[in-house]
KOLZATOR-53746 format. One record per residue (C-alpha): x, y, z; residue in one letter. Coordinates in steps of 0.05 Angstrom, whole numbers, padded with zeros to 5 digits, always signed. Layout:
BEGIN
XYZA
...
This chain:
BEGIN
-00878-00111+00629X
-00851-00060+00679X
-00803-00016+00698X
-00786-00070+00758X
-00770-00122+00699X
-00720-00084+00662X
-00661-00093+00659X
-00608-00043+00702X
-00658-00004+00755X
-00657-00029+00821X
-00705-00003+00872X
-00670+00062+00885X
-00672+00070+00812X
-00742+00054+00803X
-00759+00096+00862X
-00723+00159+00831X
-00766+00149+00765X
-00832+00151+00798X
-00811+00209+00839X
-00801+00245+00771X
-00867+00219+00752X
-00847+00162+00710X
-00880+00100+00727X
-00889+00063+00665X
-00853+00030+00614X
-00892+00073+00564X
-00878+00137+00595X
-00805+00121+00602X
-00803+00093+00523X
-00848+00166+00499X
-00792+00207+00532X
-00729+00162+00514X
-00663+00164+00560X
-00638+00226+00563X
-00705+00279+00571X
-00720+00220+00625X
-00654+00232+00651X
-00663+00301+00650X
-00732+00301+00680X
-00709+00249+00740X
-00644+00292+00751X
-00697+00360+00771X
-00722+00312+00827X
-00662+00265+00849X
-00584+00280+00847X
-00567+00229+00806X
-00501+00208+00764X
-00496+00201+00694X
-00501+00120+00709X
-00565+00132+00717X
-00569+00154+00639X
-00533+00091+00615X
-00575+00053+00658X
-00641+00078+00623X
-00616+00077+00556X
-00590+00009+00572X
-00657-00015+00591X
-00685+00014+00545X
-00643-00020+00497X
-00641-00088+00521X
-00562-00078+00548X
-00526-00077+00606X
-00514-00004+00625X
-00438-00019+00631X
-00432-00031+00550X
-00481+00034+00539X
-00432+00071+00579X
-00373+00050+00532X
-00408+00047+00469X
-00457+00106+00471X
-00430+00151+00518X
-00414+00207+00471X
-00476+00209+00433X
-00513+00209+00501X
-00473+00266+00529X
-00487+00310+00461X
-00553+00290+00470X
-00567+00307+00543X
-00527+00371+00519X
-00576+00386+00471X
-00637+00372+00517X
-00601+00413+00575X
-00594+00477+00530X
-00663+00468+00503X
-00698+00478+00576X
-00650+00532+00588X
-00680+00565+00525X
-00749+00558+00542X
-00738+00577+00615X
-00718+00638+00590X
């Protein structure tokens, strides 16, 4: 399987992952949704429907129920990930 065959990513989607340098399903499944997020978002502006949309296919679910179910734990997450580069950039 690959990223084309999930679930949620169009081709702009897919396109914004492998200009972030993720262009397999087991690159996008070692760094999980949100440091894939993170690491498409230093390429690409992108929304956070971009994060449900991983984590979603990820998942197996439509990025619309990630985005009501999971949305704060993604958003601490991301948080987390977000402070942690700041850290080490410093």
């Amino acid at each position: 399987m690959n990223l084309a065959d999930l679930p949620n990513f169009g081709p702009k989607s897919q396109q914004m992952l492998a200009q972030a340098g993720i262009l397999t399903l087991e690159q996008l499944r070692e760094l999980g949704a949100v440091r894939a997020f993170v690491q498409v978002k230093r390429t690409s502006n992108v929304s956070l429907n971009l994060l449900w949309a991983i984590e979603g296919a990820l998942s197996g679910r439509h990025w619309q129920e990630v985005a009501k179910h999971d949305r704060l734990s993604l958003l601490l997450a991301l948080e987390d990930v977000e402070n942690e580069c700041k850290i080490s950039q410093a």
